[in-house]
Each structure stands twice: as C-alpha cells, then as structure tokens.
py3Dmol code that shows the C-alpha trace and the ligand (Angstrom):
import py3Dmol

protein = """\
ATOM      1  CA  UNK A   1     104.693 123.001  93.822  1.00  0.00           C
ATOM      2  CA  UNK A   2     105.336 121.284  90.710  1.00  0.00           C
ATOM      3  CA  UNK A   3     101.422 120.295  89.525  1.00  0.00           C
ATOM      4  CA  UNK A   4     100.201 120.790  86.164  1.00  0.00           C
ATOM      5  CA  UNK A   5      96.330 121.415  85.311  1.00  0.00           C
ATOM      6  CA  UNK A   6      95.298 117.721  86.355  1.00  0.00           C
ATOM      7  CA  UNK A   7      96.997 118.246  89.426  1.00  0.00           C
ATOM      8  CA  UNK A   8      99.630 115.382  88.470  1.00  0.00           C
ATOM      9  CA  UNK A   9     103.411 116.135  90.295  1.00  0.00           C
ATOM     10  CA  UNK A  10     105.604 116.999  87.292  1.00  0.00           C
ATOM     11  CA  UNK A  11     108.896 115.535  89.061  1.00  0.00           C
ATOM     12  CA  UNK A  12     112.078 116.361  87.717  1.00  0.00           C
ATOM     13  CA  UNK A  13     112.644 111.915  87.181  1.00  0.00           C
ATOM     14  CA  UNK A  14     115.106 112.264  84.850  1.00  0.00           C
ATOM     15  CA  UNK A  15     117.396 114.710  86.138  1.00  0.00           C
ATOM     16  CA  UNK A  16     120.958 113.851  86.200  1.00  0.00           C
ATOM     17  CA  UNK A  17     121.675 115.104  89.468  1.00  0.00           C
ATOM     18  CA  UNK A  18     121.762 112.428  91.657  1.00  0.00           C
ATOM     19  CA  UNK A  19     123.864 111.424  94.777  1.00  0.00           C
ATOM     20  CA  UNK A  20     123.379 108.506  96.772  1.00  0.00           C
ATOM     21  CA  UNK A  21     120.411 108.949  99.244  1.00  0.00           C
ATOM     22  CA  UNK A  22     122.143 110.764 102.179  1.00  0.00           C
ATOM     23  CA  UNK A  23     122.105 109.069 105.686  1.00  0.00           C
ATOM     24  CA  UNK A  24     119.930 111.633 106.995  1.00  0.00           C
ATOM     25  CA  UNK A  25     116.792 110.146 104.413  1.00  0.00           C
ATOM     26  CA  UNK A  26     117.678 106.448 106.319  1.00  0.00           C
ATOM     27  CA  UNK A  27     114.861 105.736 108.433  1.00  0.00           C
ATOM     28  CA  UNK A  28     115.542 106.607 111.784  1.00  0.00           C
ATOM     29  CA  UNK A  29     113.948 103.382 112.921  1.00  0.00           C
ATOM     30  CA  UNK A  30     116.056 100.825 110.839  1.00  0.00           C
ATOM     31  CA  UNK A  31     119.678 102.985 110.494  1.00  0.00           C
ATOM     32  CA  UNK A  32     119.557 101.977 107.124  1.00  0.00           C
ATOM     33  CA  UNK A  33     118.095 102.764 103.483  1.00  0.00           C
ATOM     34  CA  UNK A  34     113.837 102.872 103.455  1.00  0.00           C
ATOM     35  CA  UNK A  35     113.216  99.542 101.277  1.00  0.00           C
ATOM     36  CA  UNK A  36     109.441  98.716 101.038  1.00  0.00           C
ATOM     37  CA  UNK A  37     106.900 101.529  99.754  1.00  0.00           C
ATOM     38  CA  UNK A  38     104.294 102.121 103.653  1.00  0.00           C
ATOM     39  CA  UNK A  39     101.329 101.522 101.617  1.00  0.00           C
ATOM     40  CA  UNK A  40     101.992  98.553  99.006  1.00  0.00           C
ATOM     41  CA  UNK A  41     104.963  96.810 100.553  1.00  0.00           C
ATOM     42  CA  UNK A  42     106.433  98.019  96.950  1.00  0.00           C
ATOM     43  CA  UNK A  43     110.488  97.373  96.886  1.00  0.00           C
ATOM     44  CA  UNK A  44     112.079 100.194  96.627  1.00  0.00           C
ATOM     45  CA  UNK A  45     116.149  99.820  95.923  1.00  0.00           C
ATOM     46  CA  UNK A  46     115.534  98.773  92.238  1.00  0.00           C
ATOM     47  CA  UNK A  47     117.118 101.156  90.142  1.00  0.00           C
ATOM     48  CA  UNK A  48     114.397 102.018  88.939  1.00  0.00           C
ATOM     49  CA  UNK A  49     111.881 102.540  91.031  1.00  0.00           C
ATOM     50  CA  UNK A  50     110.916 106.000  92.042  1.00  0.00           C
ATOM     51  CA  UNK A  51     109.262 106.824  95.729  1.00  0.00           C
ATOM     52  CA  UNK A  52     109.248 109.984  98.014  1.00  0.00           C
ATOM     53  CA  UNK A  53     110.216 110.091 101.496  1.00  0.00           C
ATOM     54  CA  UNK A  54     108.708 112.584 104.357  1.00  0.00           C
ATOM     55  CA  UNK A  55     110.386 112.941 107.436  1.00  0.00           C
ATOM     56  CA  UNK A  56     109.180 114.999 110.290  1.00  0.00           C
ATOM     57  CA  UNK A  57     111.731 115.898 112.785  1.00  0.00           C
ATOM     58  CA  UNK A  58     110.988 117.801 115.829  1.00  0.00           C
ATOM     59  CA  UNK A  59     112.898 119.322 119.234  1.00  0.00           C
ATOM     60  CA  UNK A  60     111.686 119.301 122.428  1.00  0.00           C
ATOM     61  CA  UNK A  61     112.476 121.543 125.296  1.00  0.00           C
ATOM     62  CA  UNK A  62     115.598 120.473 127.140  1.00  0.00           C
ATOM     63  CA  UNK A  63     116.498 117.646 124.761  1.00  0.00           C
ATOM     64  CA  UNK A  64     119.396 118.264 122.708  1.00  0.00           C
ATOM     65  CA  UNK A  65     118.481 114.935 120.397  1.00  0.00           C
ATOM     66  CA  UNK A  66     116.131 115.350 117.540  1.00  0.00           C
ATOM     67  CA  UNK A  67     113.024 113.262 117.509  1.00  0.00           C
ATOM     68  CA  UNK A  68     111.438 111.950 114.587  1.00  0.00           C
ATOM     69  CA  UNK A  69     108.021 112.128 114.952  1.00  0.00           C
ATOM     70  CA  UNK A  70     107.243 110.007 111.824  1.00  0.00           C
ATOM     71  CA  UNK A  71     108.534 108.809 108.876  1.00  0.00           C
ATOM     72  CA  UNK A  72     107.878 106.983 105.868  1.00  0.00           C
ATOM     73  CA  UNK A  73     108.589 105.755 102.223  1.00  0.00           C
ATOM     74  CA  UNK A  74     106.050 105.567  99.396  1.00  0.00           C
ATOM     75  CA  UNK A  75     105.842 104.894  95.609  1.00  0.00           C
ATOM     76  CA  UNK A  76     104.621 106.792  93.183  1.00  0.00           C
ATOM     77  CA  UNK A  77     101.813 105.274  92.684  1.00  0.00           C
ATOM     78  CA  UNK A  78     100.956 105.105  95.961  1.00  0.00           C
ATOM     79  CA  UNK A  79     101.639 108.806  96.146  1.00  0.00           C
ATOM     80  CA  UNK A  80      99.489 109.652  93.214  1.00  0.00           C
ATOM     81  CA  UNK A  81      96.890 107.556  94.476  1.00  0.00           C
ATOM     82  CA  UNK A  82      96.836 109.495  97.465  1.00  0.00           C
ATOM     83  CA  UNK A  83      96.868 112.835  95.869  1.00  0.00           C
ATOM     84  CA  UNK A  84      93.932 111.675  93.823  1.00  0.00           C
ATOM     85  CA  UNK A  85      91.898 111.295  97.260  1.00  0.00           C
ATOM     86  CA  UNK A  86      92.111 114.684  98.173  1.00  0.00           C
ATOM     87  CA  UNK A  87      89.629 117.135  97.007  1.00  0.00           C
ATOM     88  CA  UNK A  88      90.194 119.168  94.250  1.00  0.00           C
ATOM     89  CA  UNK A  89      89.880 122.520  96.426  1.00  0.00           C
ATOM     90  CA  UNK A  90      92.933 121.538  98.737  1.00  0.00           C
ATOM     91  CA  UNK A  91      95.164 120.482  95.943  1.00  0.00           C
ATOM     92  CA  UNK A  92      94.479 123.657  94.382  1.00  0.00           C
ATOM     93  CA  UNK A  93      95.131 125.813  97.589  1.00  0.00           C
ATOM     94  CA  UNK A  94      98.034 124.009  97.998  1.00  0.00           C
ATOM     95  CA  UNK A  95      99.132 125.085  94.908  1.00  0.00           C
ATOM     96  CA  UNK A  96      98.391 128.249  94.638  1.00  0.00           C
ATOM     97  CA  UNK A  97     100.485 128.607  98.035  1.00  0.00           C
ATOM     98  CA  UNK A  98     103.166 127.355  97.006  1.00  0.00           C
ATOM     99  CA  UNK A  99     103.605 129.266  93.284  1.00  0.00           C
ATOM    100  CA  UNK A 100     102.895 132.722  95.196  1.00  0.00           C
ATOM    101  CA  UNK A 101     104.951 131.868  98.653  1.00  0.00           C
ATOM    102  CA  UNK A 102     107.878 129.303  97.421  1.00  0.00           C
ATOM    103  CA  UNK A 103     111.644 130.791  97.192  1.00  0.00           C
ATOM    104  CA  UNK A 104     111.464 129.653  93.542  1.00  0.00           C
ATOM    105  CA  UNK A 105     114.179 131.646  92.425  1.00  0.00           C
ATOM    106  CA  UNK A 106     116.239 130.331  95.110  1.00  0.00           C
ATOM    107  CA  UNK A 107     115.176 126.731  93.801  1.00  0.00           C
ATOM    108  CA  UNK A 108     116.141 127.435  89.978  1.00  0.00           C
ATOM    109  CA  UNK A 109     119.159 128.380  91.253  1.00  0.00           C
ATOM    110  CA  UNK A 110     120.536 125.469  93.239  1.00  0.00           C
ATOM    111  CA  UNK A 111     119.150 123.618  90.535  1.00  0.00           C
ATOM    112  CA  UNK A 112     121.111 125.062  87.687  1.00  0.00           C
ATOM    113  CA  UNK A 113     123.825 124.961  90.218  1.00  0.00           C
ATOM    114  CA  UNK A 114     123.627 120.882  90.012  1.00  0.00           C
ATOM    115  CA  UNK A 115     124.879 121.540  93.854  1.00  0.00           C
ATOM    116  CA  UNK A 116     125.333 117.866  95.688  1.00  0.00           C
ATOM    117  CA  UNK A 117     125.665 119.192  99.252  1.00  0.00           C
ATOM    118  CA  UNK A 118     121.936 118.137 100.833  1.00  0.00           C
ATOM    119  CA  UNK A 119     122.640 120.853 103.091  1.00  0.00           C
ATOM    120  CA  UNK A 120     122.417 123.512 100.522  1.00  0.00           C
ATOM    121  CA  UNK A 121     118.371 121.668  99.442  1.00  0.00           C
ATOM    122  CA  UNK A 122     117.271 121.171 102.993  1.00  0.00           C
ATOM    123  CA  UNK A 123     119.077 124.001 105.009  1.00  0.00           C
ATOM    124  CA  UNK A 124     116.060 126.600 104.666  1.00  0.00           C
ATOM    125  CA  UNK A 125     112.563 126.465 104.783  1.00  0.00           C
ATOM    126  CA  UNK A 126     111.072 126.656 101.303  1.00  0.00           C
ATOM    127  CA  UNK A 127     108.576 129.123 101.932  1.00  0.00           C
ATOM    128  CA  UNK A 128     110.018 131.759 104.964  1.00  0.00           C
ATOM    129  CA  UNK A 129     114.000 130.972 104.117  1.00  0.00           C
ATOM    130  CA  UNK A 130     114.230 130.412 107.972  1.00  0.00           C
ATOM    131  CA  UNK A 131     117.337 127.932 108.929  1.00  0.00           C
ATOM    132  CA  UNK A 132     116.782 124.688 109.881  1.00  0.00           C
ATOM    133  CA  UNK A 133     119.043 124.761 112.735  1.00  0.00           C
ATOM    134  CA  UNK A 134     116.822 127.681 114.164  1.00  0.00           C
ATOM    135  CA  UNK A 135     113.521 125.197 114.234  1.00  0.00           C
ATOM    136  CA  UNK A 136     112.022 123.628 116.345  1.00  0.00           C
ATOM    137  CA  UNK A 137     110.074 121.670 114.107  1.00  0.00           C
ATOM    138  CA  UNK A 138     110.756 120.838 110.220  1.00  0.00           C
ATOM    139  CA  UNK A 139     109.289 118.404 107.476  1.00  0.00           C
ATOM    140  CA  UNK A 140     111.992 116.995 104.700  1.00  0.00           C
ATOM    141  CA  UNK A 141     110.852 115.573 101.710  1.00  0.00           C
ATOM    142  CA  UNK A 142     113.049 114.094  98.800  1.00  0.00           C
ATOM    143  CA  UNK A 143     112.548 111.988  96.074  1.00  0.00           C
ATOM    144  CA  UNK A 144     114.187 108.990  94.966  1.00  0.00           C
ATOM    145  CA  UNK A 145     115.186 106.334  92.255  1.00  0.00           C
ATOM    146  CA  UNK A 146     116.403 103.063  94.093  1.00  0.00           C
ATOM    147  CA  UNK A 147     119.138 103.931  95.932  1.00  0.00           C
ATOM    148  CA  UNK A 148     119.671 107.316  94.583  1.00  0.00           C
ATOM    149  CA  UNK A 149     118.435 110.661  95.838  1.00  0.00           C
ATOM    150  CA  UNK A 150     117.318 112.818  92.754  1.00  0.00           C
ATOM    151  CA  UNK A 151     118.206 116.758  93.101  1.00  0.00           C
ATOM    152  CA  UNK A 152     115.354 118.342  91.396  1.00  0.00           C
ATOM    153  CA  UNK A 153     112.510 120.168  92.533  1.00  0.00           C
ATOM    154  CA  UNK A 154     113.383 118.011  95.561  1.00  0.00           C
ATOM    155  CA  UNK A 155     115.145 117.413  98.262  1.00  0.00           C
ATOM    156  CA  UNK A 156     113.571 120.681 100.325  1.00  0.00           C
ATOM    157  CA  UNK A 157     112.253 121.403 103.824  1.00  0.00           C
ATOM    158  CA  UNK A 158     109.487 122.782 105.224  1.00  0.00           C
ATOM    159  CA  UNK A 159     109.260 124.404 108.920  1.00  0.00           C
ATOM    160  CA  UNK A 160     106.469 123.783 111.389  1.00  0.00           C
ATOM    161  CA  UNK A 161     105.449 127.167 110.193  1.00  0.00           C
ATOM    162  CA  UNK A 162     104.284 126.791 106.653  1.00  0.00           C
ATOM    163  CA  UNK A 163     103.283 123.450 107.700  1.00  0.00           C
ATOM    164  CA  UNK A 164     100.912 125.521 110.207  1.00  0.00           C
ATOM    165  CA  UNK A 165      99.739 127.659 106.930  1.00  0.00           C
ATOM    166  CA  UNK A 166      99.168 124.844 104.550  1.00  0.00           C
ATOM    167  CA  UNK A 167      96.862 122.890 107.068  1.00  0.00           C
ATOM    168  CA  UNK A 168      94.628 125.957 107.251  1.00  0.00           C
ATOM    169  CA  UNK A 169      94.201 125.116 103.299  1.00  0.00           C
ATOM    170  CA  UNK A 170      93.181 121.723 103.227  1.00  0.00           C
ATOM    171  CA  UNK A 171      89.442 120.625 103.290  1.00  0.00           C
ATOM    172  CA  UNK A 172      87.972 119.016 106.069  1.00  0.00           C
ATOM    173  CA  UNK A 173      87.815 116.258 103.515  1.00  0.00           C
ATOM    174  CA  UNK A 174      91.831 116.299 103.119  1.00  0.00           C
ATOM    175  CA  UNK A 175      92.473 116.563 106.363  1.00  0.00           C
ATOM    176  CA  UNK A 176      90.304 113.712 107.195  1.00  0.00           C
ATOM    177  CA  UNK A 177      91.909 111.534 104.365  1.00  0.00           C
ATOM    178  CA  UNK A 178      95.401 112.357 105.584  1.00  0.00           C
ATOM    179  CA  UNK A 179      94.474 111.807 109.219  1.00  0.00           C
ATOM    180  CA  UNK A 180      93.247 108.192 108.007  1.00  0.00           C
ATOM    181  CA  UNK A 181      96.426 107.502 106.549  1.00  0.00           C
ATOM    182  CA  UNK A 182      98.492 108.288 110.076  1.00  0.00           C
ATOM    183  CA  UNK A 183      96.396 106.638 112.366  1.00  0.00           C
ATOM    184  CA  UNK A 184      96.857 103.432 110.103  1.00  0.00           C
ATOM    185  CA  UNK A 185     100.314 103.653 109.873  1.00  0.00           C
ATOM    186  CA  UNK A 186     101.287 105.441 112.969  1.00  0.00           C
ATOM    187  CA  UNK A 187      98.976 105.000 115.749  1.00  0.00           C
ATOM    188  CA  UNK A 188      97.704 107.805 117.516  1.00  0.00           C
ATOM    189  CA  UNK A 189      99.866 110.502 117.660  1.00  0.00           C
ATOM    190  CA  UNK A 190     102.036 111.064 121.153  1.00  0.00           C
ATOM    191  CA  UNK A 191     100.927 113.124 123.750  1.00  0.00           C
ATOM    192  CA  UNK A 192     103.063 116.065 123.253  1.00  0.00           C
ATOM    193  CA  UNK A 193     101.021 116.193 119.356  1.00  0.00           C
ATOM    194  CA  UNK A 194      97.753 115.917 120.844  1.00  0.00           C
ATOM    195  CA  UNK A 195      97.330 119.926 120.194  1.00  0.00           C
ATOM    196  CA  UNK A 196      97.783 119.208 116.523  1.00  0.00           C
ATOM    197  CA  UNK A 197      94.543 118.503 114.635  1.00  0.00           C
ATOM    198  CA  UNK A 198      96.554 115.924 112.430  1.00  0.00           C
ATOM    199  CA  UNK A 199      99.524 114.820 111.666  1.00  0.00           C
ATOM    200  CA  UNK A 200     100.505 116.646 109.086  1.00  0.00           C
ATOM    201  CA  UNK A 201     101.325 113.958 106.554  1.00  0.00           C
ATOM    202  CA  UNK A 202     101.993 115.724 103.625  1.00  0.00           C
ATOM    203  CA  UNK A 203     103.361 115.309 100.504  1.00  0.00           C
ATOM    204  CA  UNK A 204     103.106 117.639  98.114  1.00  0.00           C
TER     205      UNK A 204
END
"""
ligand_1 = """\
1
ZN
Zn 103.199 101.725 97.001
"""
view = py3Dmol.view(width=600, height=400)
view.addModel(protein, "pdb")
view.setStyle({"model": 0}, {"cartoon": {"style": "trace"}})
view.addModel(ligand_1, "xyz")
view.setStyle({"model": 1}, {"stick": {}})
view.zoomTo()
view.show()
C-alpha cells in the first residue's frame, strides 16, 4: 500500500500524529528502543531520522509466551534501497493486493480519527480484519521519526495469512533477494520455520 507509479512508499512523514514509540516496537532482544538502522548501522533516535520496524511474532503450541521470530530496524534509505532490488513484477503484485484486499476504509478512518491507542492500528489484520489475539502468527510494521512512532498509513499488522498470500506474489527473484537479506542478518531460520520457503521479511 501506499506506492505511487515509481513504486516509491508515499509515507504519511509529516503527520502530526505521533506518540512515543510504544514498548511493544522495543526490540525484544535489547528491552529497549531499536537505535542503529540492521543494514547501515544508521542512528536512529535523532529526531529526525525516519526508519521502519518489522516485527514477526509467533505462538507455538502449548506455550503461552509469544516468540519473536525476528525483528529489525531500518532507514529509509536502506528501505528504499531494498525495495529498489526487487523486481518490478513483485512490487507491482504487491500492490495491486493490497489496493483491492486492504480494509482501506477502515484505515482512513482511524486516521481521521488521529486515534493514539496502538491497539486500535495493530489489533486486526489489514487485509482479513481477523484479531490479533486469535493468531497464531502476525507481522507488525510501524514507522518512525527518532523516538516517535508516526500514526499514518502505519502502525498496522498483518496475519500469517496474508503473509501466506503475498509470498505467492513475489518473484523468484524477490524472494531470493529477501531470503539474502535474512540469512545475513538472522541465520538460518529455526527448525520449527524450516516449512517456510523464506522468511518472510517484508516491508511493504
Ligand atoms: Zn540504513
């Protein structure tokens, strides 16, 4: 969501509505605010430097804790850079998937509702509406300004369900340059991911 023709994000930077980033966007591993962008070692808690974070969050039979399964930080340049990588045929099926699929009436109206409460942003899937408490596995995304989360287009979240969807539209080509980019920061995935073809690194 949120491309125009050259397939550049059009994020909502300016937007007034912005609450300090909630604990829940910390990075699981540190407790504390994300500070360095994953690819450039960029610092992030200027005020005004803008970056996205992903979080994927996932439940396993008979544990009651969430696990993380990854999570990262990255500028915008970094971001764009990446988007630039992938082929022209995925970002456009991406796209397309999200204009026809996205709640985006739901989206205009939390934000012409200037709502604060992250729950309200994150609480459904973007795409099926399902709640979050009813997944077993989720994606959250949000963008940021130093230490401020922006309420725009972002925060949302995304269940293991659309994610499902979306990686039947990517390329091989995508998939392979998005697979790159978790083996070098994550390692090879666990062994309860092995059935995934990637992991689903995403930002869109
Ligand atoms: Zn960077």
């Amino acid at each position: 969501m949120g491309k125009n023709s050259d397939g550049k994000i059009l994020m909502n930077f300016h937007s007034s509505n912005q609450i300090d980033i909630p604990e829940e966007f910390y990075s699981f591993d540190s407790k504390t605010k994300f500070e360095y962008c994953i690819e450039c070692d960029k610092y992030l808690l200027d005020e005004s430097t803008d970056y996205f974070i992903e979080k994927a969050i996932k439940k396993y039979d008979g544990f009651s804790a969430n696990d993380v399964i990854f999570e990262y930080a990255i500028c915008l340049d970094c971001a764009e850079r990446m988007r630039q990588a992938m082929s022209n045929e995925s970002m456009q099926n991406l796209q397309n998937y999200f204009a026809e699929n996205a709640n985006v009436q739901r989206r205009m109206e939390l934000m012409n509702s200037e709502s604060k409460d992250t729950e309200e942003w994150i609480g459904e899937c973007l795409v099926t509406g399902k709640s979050r408490n009813t997944l077993n596995e989720y994606q959250i995304f949000a963008q940021c300004r130093g230490d401020k989360m922006v309420l725009g287009q972002m925060p949302y979240m995304v269940s293991g369900e659309t994610l499902g969807k979306v990686a039947e539209l990517l390329s091989t080509e995508t998939k392979d340059e998005l697979d790159d980019f978790s083996k070098r920061h994550f390692g090879p995935p666990p062994g309860l991911e092995k059935e995934l073809p990637y992991q689903r690194v995403l930002i869109v």
